[in-house]
N, C-alpha and C positions, 0 to 999 in steps of 0.2 A: 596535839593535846588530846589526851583520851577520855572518854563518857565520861569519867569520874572525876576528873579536874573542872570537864564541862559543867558539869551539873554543881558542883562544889562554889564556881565563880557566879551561878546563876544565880545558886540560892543565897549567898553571901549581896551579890547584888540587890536582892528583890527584899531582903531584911534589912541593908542601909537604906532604900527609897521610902519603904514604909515606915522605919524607925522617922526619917527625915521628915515625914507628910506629919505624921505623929507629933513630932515637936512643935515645927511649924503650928501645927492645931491648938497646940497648949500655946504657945508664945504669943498666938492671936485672940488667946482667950474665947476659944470654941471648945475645949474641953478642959475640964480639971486634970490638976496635978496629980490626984486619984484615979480618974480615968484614964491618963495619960502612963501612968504605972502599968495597970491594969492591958491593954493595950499592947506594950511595950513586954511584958511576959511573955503575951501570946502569939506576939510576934517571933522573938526571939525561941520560944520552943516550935514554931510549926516551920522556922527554918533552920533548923539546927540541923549540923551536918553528923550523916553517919560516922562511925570510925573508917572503913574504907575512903570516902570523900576526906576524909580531913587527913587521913594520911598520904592519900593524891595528891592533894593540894599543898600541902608540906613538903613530899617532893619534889613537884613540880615549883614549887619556891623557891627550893634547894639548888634545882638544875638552873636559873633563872639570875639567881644572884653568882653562880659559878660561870656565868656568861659575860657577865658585867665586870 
C-alpha cells in the first residue's frame, strides 16, 4: 500500500469516528440538531480527500475486489 492509499484510509477513518462521536452527541442529547450539522460540515471538509488520494484509493479498491 502506497502514502496515498495510506493517508486516503486514515483520513476516511478519522471522519467516520468523529462523524460517529458527533451523532452519538446529538443522540444523547449534548448537542443540537443545528450544532450537529454544523459540526458534521466541518468535519467532512477538513477530511476530504485530494484527487490524487481518492484516485489511490479507487484503485487500490479496484485491485482489492480483483483479489476476491
Amino acid at each position: 500500500m502506497d502514502k496515498l492509499v495510506y493517508e486516503a484510509f486514515r483520513k476516511l477513518q478519522k471522519k467516520e469516528h468523529l462523524l460517529r462521536v458527533a451523532r452519538d452527541r446529538m443522540a444523547t442529547g449534548r448537542i443540537t440538531r443545528e450544532m450537529f450539522r454544523k459540526e458534521e460540515a466541518a468535519i467532512i471538509e477538513a477530511f476530504k480527500l485530494t484527487t490524487e488520494e481518492q484516485r489511490a484509493y479507487e484503485s487500490y479498491s479496484k485491485m482489492q475486489r480483483k483479489k476476491s
